[in-house]
C-alpha positions in Angstrom: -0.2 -7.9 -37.7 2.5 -9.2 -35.8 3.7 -9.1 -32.4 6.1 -6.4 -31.3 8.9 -6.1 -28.2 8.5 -3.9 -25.2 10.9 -2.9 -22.5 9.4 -1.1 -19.5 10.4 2.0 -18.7 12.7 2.5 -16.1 10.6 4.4 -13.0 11.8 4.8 -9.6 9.4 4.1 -7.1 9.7 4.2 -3.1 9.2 1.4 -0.9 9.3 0.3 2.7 9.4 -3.8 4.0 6.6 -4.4 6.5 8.1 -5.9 9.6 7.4 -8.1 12.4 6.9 -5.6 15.2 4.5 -2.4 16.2 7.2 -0.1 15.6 7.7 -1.4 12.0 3.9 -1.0 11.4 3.9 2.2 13.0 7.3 3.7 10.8 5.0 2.0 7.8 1.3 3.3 8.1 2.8 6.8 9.3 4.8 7.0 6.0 1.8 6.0 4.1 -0.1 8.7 6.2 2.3 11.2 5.0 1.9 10.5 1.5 -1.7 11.0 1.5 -2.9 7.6 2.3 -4.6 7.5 5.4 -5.9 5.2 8.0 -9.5 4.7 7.3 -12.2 4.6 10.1 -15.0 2.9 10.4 -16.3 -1.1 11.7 -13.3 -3.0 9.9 -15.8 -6.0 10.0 -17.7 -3.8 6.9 -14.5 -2.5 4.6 -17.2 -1.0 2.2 -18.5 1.5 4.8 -15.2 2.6 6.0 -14.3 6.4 5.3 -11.6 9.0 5.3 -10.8 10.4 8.9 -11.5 13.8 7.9 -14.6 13.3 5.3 -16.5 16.8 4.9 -20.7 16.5 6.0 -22.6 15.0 3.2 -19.5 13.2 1.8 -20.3 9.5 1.9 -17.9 8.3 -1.3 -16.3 5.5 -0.7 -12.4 6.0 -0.2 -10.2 5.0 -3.1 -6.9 4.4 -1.4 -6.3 3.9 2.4 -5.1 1.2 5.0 -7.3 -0.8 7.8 -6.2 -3.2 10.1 -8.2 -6.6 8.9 -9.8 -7.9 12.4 -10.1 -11.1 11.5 -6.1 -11.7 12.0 -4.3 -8.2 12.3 -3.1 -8.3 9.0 -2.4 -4.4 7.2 -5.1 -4.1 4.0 -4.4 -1.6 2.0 -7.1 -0.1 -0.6 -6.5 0.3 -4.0 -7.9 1.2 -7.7 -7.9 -2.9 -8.0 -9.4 -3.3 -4.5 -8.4 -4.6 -1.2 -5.0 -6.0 -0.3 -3.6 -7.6 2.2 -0.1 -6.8 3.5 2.0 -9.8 5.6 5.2 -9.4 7.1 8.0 -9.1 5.0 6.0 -7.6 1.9 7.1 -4.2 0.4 4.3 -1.5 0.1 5.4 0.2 -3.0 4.4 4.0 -3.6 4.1 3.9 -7.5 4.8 6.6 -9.6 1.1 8.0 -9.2 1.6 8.4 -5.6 -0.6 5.1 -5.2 0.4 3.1 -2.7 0.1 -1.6 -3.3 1.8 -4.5 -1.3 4.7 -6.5 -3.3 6.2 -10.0 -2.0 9.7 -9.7 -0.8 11.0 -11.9 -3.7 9.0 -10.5 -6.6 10.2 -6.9 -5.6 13.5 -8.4 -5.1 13.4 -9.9 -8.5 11.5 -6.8 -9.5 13.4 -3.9 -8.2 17.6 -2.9 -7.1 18.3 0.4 -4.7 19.1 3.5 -6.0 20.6 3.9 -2.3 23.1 1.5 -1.8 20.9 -0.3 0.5 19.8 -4.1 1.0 16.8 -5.2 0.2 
């Protein structure tokens, strides 16, 4: 058997940068709210017992995709199928093409990634 060449698939994804101020972070989590990835509650110092906002009685899964402020230092975590990850300023949180939602450093989504809008990056 020999080895065989693959391009990926052109997908288009959405994305927003995480900025340096509370209305950034605000514009961020509410987009990610939007989109069916909520804020989890719970003691942030415990990420495993954190839950969904609205969890029905009896319910105690743990949530597979969400965001928590990390008290330790503020930073944005975000949950996902791979676990935990952190978010710093300038990252892009990427909504894939399953509706799941994963941080990207600025210069791998740069190298990664061109708008479909004309925009900057």
């Amino acid at each position: 058997m020999t080895a065989q060449r693959f391009r990926k698939k052109p997908v288009e994804i959405e994305a927003m940068q995480y900025g340096t101020t509370p209305a950034d972070a605000h514009a961020l989590t509410s987009w990610m709210d939007a989109n069916l990835c909520p804020g989890l509650v719970g003691d942030a110092l415990d990420p495993d017992g954190l839950r969904y906002p609205y969890r029905f009685e009896g319910d105690d899964s743990t949530p597979s995709r969400g965001w928590y402020i990390d008290p330790a230092d503020g930073a944005l975590m975000i949950r996902t199928l791979e676990g935990d990850m952190r978010t710093r300023p300038g990252d892009y949180v990427i909504r894939g093409v399953q509706s799941e939602f994963y941080p990207c450093r600025a210069d791998i989504f740069a190298a990664t990634y061109e708008s479909l809008d004309g925009g900057e990056q």
